[in-house]
C-alpha positions as CSV (number, residue, x, y, z in Angstrom):
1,X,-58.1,16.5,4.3
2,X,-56.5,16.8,0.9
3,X,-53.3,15.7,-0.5
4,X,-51.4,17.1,-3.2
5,X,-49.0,15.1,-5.4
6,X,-45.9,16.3,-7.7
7,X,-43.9,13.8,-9.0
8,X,-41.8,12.5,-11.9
9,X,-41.5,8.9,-12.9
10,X,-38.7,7.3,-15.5
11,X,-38.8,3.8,-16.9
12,X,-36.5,1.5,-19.3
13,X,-38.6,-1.1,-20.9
14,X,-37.5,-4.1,-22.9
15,X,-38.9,-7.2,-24.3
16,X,-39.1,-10.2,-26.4
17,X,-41.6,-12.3,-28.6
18,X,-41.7,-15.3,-30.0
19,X,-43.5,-17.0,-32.9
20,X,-45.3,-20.5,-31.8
21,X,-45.4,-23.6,-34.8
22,X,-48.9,-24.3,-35.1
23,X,-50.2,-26.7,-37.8
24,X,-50.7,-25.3,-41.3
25,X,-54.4,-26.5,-41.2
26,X,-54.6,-24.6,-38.9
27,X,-54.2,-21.1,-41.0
28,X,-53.3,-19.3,-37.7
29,X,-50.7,-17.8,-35.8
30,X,-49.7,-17.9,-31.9
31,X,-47.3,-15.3,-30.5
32,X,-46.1,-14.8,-27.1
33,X,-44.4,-12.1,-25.7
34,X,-42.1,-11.4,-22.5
35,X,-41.8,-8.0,-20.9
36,X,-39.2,-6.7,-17.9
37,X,-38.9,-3.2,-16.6
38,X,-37.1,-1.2,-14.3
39,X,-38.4,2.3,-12.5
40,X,-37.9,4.8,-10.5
41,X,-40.5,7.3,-9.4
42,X,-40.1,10.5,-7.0
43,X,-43.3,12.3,-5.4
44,X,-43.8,15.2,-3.5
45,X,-46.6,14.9,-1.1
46,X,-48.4,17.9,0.3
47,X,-51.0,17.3,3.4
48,X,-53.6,19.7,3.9
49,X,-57.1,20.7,5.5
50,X,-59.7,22.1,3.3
51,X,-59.5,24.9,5.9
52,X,-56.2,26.1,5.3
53,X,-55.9,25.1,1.6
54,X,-56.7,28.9,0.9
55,X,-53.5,29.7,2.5
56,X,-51.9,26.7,1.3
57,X,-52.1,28.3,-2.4
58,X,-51.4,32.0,-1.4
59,X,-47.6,30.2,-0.2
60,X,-48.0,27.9,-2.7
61,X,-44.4,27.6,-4.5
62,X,-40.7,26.0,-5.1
63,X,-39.8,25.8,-1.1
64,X,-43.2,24.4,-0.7
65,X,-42.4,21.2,-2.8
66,X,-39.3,20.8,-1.4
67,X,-39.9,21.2,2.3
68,X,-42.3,18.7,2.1
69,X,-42.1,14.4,2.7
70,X,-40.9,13.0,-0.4
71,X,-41.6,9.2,-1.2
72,X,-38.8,7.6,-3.6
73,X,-40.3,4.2,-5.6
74,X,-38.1,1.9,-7.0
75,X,-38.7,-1.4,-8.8
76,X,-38.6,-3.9,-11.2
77,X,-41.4,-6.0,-12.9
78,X,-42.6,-8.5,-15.7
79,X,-45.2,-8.5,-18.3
80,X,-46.4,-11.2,-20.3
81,X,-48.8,-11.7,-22.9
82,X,-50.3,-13.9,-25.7
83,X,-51.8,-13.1,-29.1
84,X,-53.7,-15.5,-31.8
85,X,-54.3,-14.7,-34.7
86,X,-56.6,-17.0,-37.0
87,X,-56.8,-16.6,-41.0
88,X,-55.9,-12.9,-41.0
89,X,-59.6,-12.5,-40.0
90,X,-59.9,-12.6,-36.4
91,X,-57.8,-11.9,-33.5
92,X,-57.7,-12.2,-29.2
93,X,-54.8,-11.4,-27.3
94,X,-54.4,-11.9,-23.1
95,X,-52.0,-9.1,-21.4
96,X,-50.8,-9.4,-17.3
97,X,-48.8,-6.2,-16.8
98,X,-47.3,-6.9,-13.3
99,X,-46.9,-10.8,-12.7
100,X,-44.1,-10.1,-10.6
101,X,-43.2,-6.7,-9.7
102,X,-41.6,-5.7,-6.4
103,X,-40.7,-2.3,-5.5
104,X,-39.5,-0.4,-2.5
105,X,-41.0,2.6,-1.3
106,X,-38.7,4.6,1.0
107,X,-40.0,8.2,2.5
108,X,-37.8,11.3,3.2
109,X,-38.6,14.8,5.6
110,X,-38.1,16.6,2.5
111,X,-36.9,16.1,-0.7
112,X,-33.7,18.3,0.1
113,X,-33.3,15.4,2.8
114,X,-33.0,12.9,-0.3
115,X,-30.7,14.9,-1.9
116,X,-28.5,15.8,0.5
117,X,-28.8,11.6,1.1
118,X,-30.2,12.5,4.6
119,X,-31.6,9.1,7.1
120,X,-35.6,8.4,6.1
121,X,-38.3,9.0,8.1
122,X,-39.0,5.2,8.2
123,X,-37.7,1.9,6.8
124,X,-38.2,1.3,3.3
125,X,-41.6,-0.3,2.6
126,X,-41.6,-3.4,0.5
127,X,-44.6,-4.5,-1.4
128,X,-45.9,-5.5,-4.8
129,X,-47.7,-3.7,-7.8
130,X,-51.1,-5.2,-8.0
131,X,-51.5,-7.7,-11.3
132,X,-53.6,-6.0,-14.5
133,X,-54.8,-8.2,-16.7
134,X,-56.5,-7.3,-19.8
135,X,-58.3,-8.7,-23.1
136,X,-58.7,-7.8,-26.2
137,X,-60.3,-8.7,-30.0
138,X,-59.7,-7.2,-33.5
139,X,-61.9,-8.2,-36.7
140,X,-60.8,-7.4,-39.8
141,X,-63.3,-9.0,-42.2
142,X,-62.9,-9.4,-46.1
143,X,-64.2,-5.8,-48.1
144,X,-64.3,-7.8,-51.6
145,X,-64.7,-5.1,-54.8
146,X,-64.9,-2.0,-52.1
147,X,-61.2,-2.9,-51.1
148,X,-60.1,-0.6,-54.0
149,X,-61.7,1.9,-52.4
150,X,-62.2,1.6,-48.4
151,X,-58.7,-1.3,-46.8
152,X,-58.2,-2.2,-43.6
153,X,-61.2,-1.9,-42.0
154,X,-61.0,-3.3,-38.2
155,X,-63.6,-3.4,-35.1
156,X,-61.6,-4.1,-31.7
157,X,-63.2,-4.1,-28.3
158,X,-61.3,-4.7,-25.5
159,X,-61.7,-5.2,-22.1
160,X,-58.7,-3.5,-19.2
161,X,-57.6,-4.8,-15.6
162,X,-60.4,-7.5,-15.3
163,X,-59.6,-8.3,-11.6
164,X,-58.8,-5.1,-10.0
165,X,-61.5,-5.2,-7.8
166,X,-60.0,-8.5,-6.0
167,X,-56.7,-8.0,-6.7
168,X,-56.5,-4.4,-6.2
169,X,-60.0,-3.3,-4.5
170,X,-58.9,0.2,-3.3
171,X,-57.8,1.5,-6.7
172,X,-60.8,-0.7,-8.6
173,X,-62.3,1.6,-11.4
174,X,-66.3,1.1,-12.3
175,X,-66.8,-1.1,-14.9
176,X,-67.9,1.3,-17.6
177,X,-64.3,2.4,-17.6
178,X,-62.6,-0.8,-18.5
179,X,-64.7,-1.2,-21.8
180,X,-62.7,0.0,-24.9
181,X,-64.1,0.3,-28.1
182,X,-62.8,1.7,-31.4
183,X,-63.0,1.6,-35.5
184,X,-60.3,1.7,-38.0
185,X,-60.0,2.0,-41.8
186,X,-58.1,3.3,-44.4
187,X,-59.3,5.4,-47.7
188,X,-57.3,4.9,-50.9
189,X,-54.9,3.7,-49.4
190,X,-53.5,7.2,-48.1
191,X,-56.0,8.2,-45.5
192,X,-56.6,6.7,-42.1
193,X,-59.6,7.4,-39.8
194,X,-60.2,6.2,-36.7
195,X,-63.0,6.2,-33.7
196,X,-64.2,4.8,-30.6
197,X,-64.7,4.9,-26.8
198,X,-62.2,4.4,-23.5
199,X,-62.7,5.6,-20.5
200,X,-66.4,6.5,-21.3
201,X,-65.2,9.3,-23.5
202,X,-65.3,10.0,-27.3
203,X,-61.8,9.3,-29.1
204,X,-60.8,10.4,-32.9
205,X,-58.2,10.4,-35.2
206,X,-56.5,10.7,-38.4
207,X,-53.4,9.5,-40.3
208,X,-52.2,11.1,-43.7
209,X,-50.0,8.0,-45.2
210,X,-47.6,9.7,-48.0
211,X,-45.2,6.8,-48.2
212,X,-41.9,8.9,-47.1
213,X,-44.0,10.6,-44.3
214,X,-46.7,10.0,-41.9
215,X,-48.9,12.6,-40.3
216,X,-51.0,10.9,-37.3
217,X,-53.2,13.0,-35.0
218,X,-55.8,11.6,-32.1
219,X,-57.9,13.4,-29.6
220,X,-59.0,10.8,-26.8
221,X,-60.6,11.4,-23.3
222,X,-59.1,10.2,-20.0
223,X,-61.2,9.9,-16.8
224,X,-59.2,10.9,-13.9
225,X,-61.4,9.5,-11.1
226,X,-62.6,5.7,-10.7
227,X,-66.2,6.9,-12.0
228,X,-67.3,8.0,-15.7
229,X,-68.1,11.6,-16.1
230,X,-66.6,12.9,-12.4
231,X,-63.4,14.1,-13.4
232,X,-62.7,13.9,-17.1
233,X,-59.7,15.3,-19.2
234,X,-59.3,15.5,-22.9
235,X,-55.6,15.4,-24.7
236,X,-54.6,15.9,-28.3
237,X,-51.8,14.4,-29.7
238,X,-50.0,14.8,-33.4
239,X,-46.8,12.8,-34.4
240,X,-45.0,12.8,-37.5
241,X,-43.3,9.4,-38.8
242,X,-40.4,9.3,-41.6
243,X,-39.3,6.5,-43.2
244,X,-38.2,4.7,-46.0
């Protein structure tokens, strides 16, 4: 059997951070961070056998979405995480998306049912969103005389959702997936280059700094199944930053 989702998700984020006194010996810095989050999330779920999926796609249209069960998420959730940072040199940082994050799940005949604020199929089910905790390291070292020429050269590696496969062993991704990798510096001081790996694909990027304006552009791959290589997608993606 295969199942077809549509669906449309909105969230309102908002946080705070805070600086933590460490000794001045120390030349380092400590930062911690709190996270909370609201969300809503609509699907339209469509059931079928690969036998009639032919005819599934010759009917295949705007009554078909909304004749079929929609599943309305709601929930809220919290996210922490911690950062050091030690002589402008080296830096870790610990991230748990999800500590606590409840949400209700509630299941409609249609999604003209939900708008019309028809019963549900079932009673809402309540569960939580399984924890994702991550970890991450930046270097930066010292470029002495090339400074004037290459700045703000950085290596990070980092390492996603350590313990999905006990915490969450039906969505657990292989482990070639959770590695990230990537290289940063800038080039007088105006141009910014930028390479690496995530999601065992090649990702690029540029970043034109012209002090009023700011011309980024990055071209990264995202695997869409939990193996490398099976289903993979690539995106391209240009913003453009003015400021002062």
């Amino acid at each position: 059997s295969l199942e077809i989702r549509a669906g449309e998700r909105f969230v309102l984020r908002g946080g705070y951070g805070i600086n933590i006194p460490l000794p001045e010996s120390w030349d380092s810095q400590l930062v911690a961070g709190l996270g909370l989050k609201g969300f809503v999330r609509g699907d339209s779920v469509i059931s079928t056998s690969i036998l009639t999926l032919p005819s599934l796609f010759d009917n295949l249209g705007l009554d078909t979405l909304t004749g079929s069960p929609f599943e309305l998420t709601t929930g809220i959730g919290i996210d922490i995480g911690v950062r050091y940072e030690w002589r402008n040199l080296l830096a870790a940082a610990l991230t748990v998306d999800n500590v606590y994050s409840p949400t209700a799940v509630s299941t409609y005949s249609s999604l003209q049912a939900f708008l019309d604020s028809s019963e549900t199929v079932s009673d809402p089910n309540y569960t939580a969103l399984p924890q994702e905790i991550s970890v991450g390291v930046a270097y930066t070292p010292s470029l002495g005389r090339v400074d004037r020429i290459l700045q703000d050269l950085t290596l990070l590696l980092d390492y996603s959702d350590i313990f999905d496969f006990w915490l969450d062993p039906g969505g657990s991704e292989n482990i070639v997936l959770k590695f990230g990798f990537g290289l940063e510096f800038t080039l007088l001081e105006v141009l910014s280059i930028r390479t690496g790996f995530a999601d065992g694909l090649l990702a690029a990027g540029l970043g034109v700094d012209l002090t009023f304006v700011q011309l980024n552009a990055a071209m990264y791959g995202t695997e869409l199944s939990s193996e490398p290589g099976l289903r993979p997608e690539y995106n391209l993606v240009v913003g453009l930053e003015f400021g002062g």
